[in-house]
N, C-alpha and C positions, 0 to 999 in steps of 0.2 A: 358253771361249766368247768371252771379250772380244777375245781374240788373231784369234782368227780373222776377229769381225768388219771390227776392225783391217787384218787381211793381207789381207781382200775387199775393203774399200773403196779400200785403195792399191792393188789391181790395177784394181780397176773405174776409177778413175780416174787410170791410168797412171803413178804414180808409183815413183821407184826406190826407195826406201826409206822406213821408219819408223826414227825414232830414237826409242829413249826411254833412260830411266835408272831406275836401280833401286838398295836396300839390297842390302847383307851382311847380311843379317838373321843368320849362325849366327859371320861373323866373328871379334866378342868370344870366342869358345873360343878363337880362335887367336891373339889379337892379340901375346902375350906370345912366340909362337916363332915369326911369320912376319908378312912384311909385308902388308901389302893385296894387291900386286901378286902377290907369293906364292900365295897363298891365291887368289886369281882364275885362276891357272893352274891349280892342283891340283882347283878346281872343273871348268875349261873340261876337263879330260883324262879326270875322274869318279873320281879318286882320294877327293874329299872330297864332300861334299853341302852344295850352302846352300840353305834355302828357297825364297830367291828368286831366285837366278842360274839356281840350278839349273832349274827352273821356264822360264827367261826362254829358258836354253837349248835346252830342249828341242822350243819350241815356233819353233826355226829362228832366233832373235835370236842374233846374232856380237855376245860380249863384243870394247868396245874399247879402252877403257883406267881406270883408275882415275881419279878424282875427289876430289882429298883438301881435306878441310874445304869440303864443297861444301854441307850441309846439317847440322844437327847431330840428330844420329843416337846416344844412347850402344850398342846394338849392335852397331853396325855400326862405332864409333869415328870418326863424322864422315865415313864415304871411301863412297860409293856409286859405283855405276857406271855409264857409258856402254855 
């Protein structure tokens, strides 16, 4: 519901984009066999699921890159994303 008020109001008032950022919330299972950057692909393609990306993606947000030691997060190992 939030998304969408979001995606209304940047059209209503003409703008080209929203940016946000977000966790890896399911990350931490994978930290040990792949990188952030890893793992953000393997989400974007729907190999893997993460709560939040996953979520972020569906609802039309283009992942764009990682963010490492941008918040401290232990889940997500400090890297959320743009």
């Amino acid at each position: 519901m939030l998304y969408n008020v979001r995606k209304n109001l940047a059209i209503r008032l003409n703008l080209r984009r929203i940016i946000a950022g977000g966790r890896l919330y399911c990350y931490y299972k994978y930290a040990k066999i792949m990188s952030a950057q890893e793992y953000t692909k393997q989400v974007a393609i729907r190999k893997l699921k993460d709560a939040g990306l996953s979520f972020q993606l569906k609802n039309e947000l283009k992942f764009i890159k990682v963010l490492p030691n941008y918040l401290y997060d232990k889940r997500s190992f400090n890297t959320p994303v743009l």
